[in-house]
C-alpha positions in Angstrom: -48.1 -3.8 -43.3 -50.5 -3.0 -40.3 -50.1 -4.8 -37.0 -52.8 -6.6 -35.5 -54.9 -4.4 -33.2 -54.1 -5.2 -29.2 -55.2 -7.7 -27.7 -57.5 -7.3 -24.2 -55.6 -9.0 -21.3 -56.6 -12.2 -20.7 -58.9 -12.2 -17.3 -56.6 -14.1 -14.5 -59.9 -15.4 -12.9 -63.2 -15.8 -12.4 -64.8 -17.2 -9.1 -68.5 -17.8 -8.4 -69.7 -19.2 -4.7 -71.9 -21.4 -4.5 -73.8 -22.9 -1.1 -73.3 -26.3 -1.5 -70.9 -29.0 -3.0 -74.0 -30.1 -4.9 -74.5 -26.5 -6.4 -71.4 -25.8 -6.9 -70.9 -29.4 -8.5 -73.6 -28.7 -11.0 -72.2 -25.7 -12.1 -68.8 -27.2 -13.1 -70.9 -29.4 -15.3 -72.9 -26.4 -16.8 -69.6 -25.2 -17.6 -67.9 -27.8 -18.5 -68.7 -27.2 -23.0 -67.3 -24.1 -22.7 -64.4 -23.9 -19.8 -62.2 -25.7 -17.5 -63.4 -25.0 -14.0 -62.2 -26.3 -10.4 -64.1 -26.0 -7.1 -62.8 -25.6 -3.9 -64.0 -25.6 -0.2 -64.8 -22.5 1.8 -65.9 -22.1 5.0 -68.8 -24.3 6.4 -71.4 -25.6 3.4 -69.8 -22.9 1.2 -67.8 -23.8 -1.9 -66.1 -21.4 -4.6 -65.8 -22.2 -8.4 -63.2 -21.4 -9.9 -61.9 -20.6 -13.7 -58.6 -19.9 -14.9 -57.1 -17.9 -17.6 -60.3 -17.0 -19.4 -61.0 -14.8 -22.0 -63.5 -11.6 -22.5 -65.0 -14.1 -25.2 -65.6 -16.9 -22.3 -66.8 -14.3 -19.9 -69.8 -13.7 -21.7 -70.9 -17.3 -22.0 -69.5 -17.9 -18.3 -71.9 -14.8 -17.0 -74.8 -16.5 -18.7 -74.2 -19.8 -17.8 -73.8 -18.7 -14.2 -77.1 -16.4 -14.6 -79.4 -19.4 -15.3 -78.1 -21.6 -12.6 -78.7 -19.4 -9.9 -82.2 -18.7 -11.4 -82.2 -22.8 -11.7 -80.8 -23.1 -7.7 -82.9 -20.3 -6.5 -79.9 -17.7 -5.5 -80.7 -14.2 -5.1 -77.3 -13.1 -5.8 -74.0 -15.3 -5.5 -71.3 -13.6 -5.5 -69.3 -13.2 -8.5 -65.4 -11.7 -8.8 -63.9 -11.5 -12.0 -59.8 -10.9 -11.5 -61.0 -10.0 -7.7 -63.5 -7.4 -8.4 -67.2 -8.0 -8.1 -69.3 -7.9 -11.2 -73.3 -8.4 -11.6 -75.1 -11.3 -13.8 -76.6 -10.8 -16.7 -80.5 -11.5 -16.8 -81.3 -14.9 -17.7 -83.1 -15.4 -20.8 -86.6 -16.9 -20.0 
């Protein structure tokens, strides 16, 4: 009998900044169909979303989601650390 193939590690969490409570509160409900997310103050204007205990699956959908809402808030970049490292967005789709 063969044993499943290993499994990825989970990813321990993904954090997107956003400017304002209002962007930040529209992306927790861009996200909400697909994860749980919380957001928490910064510094200044600046909030942080945050998601827990994802998956490489969710990361895709995440990335994407989080691509079309800084096209959609008019961000050039927001930073974006997946288990503390930064990573870049994915192109929106048009």
């Amino acid at each position: 009998m063969r044993s499943p193939p290993p499994r990825e590690p989970p990813i321990r969490s993904i954090s997107i900044e956003a400017p304002t409570n209002t962007a930040a509160t529209q992306l927790v409900r861009d996200l909400f169909p697909f994860t749980k997310s919380d957001v928490v103050p910064l510094e200044g204007e600046r909030w942080e979303v945050r998601i827990e205990d994802s998956s490489e699956d969710e990361l895709d959908v995440v990335l994407q989601t989080v691509a079309r809402w800084a096209v959609e808030q008019q961000l050039e970049e927001p930073q974006v650390l997946v288990d503390e490292a930064p990573v870049e967005l994915p192109t929106p789709p048009e």
